[in-house]
C-alpha positions in Angstrom: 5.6 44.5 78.0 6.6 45.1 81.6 5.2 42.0 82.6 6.8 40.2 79.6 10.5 41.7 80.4 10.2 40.6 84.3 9.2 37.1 83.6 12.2 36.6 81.5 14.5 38.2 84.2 13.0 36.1 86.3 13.6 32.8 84.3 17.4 33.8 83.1 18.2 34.6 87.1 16.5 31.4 88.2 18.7 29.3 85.5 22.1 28.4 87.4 24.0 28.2 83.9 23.0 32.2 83.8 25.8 32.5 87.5 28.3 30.1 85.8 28.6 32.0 82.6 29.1 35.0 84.7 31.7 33.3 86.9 33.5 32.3 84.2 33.5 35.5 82.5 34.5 37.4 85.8 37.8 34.3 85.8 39.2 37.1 83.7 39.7 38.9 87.1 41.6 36.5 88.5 43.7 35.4 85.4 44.3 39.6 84.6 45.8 39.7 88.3 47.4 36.4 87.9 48.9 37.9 84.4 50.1 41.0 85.5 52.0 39.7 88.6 53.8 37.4 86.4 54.9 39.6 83.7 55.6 42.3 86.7 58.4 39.5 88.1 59.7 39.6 84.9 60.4 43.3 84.5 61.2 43.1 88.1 64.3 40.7 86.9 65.3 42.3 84.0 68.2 45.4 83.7 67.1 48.8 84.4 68.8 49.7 80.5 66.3 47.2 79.0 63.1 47.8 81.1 62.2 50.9 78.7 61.6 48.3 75.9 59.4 46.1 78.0 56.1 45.6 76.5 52.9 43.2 78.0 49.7 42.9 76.6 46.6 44.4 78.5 44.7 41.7 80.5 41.6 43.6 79.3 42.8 42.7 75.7 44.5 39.4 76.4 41.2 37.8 78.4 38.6 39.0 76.1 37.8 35.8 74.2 36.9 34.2 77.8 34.3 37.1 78.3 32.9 37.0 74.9 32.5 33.4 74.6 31.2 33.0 78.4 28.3 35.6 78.2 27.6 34.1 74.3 27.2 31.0 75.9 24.7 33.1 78.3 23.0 34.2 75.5 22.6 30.5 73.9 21.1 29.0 77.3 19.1 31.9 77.5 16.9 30.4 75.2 17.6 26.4 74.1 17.2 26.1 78.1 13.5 26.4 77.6 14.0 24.1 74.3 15.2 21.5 76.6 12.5 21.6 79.0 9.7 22.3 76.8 8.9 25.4 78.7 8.8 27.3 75.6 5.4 26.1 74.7 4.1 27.6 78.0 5.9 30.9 77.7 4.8 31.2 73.3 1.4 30.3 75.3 1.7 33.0 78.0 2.9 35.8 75.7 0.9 37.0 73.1 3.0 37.3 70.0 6.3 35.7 69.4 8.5 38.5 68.4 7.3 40.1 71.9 8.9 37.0 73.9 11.4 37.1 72.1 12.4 41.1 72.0 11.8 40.9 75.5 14.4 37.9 76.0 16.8 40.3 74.1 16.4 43.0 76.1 16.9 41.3 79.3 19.8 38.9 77.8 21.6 42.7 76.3 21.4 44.3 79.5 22.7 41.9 81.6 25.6 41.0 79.9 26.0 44.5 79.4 26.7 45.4 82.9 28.6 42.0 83.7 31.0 42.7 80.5 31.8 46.4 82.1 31.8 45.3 85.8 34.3 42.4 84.9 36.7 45.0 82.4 36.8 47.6 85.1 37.3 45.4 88.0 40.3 43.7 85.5 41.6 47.2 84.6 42.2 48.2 88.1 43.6 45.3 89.2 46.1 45.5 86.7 46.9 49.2 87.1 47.6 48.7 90.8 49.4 45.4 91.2 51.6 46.7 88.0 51.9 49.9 90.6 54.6 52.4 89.4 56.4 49.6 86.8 55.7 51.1 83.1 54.8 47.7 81.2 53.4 48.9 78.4 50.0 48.6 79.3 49.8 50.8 81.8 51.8 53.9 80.4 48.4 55.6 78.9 45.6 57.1 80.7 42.1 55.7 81.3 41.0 58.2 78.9 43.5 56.3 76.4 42.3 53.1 77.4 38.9 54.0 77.2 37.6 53.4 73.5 39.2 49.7 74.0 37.2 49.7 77.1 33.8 50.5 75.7 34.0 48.6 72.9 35.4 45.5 74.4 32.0 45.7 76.5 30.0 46.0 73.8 31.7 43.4 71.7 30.5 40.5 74.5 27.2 41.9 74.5 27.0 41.2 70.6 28.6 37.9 70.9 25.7 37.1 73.7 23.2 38.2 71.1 24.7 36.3 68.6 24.3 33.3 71.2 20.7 34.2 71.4 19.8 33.9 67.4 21.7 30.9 66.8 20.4 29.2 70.1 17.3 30.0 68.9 17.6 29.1 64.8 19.2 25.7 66.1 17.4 24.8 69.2 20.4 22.9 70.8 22.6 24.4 73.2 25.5 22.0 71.6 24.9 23.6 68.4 24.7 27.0 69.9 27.9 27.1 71.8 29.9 25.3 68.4 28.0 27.7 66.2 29.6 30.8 68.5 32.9 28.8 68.7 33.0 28.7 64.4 32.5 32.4 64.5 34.8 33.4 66.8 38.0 31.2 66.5 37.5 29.1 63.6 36.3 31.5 61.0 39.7 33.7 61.9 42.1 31.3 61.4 40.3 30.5 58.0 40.5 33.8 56.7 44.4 34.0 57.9 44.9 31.0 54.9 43.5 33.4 52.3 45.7 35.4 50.0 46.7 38.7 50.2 45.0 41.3 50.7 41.8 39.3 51.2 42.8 38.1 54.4 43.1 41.1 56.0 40.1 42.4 54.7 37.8 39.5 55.9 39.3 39.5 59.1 38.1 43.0 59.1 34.9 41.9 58.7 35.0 39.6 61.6 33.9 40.1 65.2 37.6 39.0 66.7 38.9 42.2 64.9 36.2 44.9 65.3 37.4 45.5 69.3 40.7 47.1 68.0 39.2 49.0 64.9 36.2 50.6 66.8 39.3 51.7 69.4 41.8 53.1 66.4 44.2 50.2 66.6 44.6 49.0 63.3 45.4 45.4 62.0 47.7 47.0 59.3 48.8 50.8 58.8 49.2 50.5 55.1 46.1 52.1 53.2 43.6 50.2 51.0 44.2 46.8 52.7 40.3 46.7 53.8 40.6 47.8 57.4 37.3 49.6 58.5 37.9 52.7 60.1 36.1 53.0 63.8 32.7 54.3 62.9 32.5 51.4 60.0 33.8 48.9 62.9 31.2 49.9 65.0 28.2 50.0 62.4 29.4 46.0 61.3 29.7 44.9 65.2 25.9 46.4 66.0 25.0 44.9 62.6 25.8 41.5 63.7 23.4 41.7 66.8 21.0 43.5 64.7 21.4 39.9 61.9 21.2 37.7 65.1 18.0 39.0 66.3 16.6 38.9 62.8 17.9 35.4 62.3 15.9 34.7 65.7 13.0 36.5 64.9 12.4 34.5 61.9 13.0 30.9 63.5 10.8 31.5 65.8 8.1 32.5 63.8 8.2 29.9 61.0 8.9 26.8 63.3 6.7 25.3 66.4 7.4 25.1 69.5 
């Protein structure tokens, strides 16, 4: 298996679409920075009697949709890349089994978007918490140990989203289908479940991976009880079951179609 899991970091490092994923996840940086000077002018303009009401959104919160859908496209490349070229006949040939390629692709695809998700919220974090310096915007009135669920399961929310890149790159074998497949789950399916009636729209949205950041974290769509909000450890079992239904998916196309 070692030699199966160095191959494929060897072919997702060699692919140039794996560094502008990554680049365009780590944009989120540089917008964060960009953010947080801009709203800092603000409060910078506004009376000292009305600063105490100032409120911003966290970069780490407002960028997120650019991570996850840059390291899901990651994950969709990881594999309809070898589609495209044909090299997946070579590597099916090279490995023996096909669940055992394709574990080892999600292993490699997991762990590094893993530690580009964290690198990039860290690196975004600090750089908001000292250019917003001494200014209290909101944002930066908790500590890191307050910030620190979001944090973690903000991370791990772009790793699922790269896994769900993964299976549906692999069920469609197109990276056009792929990427509009991630798109559909991500910002379409939301706004379709914002159309449905009460209370059924907050409990899909629940259910959707666009909400399950702030519910793993405690920060709930809706304080009023029974309206279908999962509490964190239900959040967290959902997200995880999502990668664990994209691998599945995966597993299965691969299996039942040729190369």
């Amino acid at each position: 298996m070692t030699g199966v899991l160095s191959s494929e970091w060897l072919k997702l490092r060699s692919l140039r679409s794996t560094y502008y994923a990554i680049g365009a996840a780590a944009l989120m940086t540089v917008l964060g920075a960009g953010w947080v000077h801009y709203v800092g002018t603000i409060w910078d303009g506004r009376a000292p009697e009305t600063r105490a009401a100032f409120q911003a959104a966290a970069p780490t919160e407002g960028f997120l949709p650019l991570v996850q859908l840059s390291l899901a496209v990651l994950g969709v490349l990881a594999i309809t890349s070898e589609y495209a070229t044909s090299m997946i006949r070579a590597s099916l040939a090279a490995v023996p089994g096909r669940e055992r390629f394709l574990l080892a692709k999600v292993a490699v695809v997991t762990a590094v978007t893993l530690v580009a998700a964290y690198a990039i919220l860290l690196a975004t974090y600090a750089a908001g918490r000292i250019i917003a310096g001494d200014r209290p915007m909101g944002f930066n009135t908790g500590s890191l140990a307050d910030d620190l669920p979001m944090l973690l399961a903000s991370g791990l929310s772009a790793t699922v989203l790269a896994l769900i890149g993964l299976g549906l790159g692999t069920a469609t074998r197109s990276t056009a289908g792929g990427i509009g497949s991630v798109v559909a789950v991500l910002f379409v399916l939301p706004g379709i479940a914002n159309y449905l009636p009460s209370p059924w729209n907050t409990r899909v949205s629940s259910l959707l991976p666009s909400s399950l950041v702030s519910e793993i974290a405690d920060r709930r769509l809706s304080s009023r009880l029974g309206d279908g909000v999962l509490p964190p450890t239900a959040a967290l079992a959902v997200l995880l079951g999502y990668a664990v239904v994209a691998v599945t998916v995966a597993v299965i196309a691969i299996r039942r179609r040729d190369a």
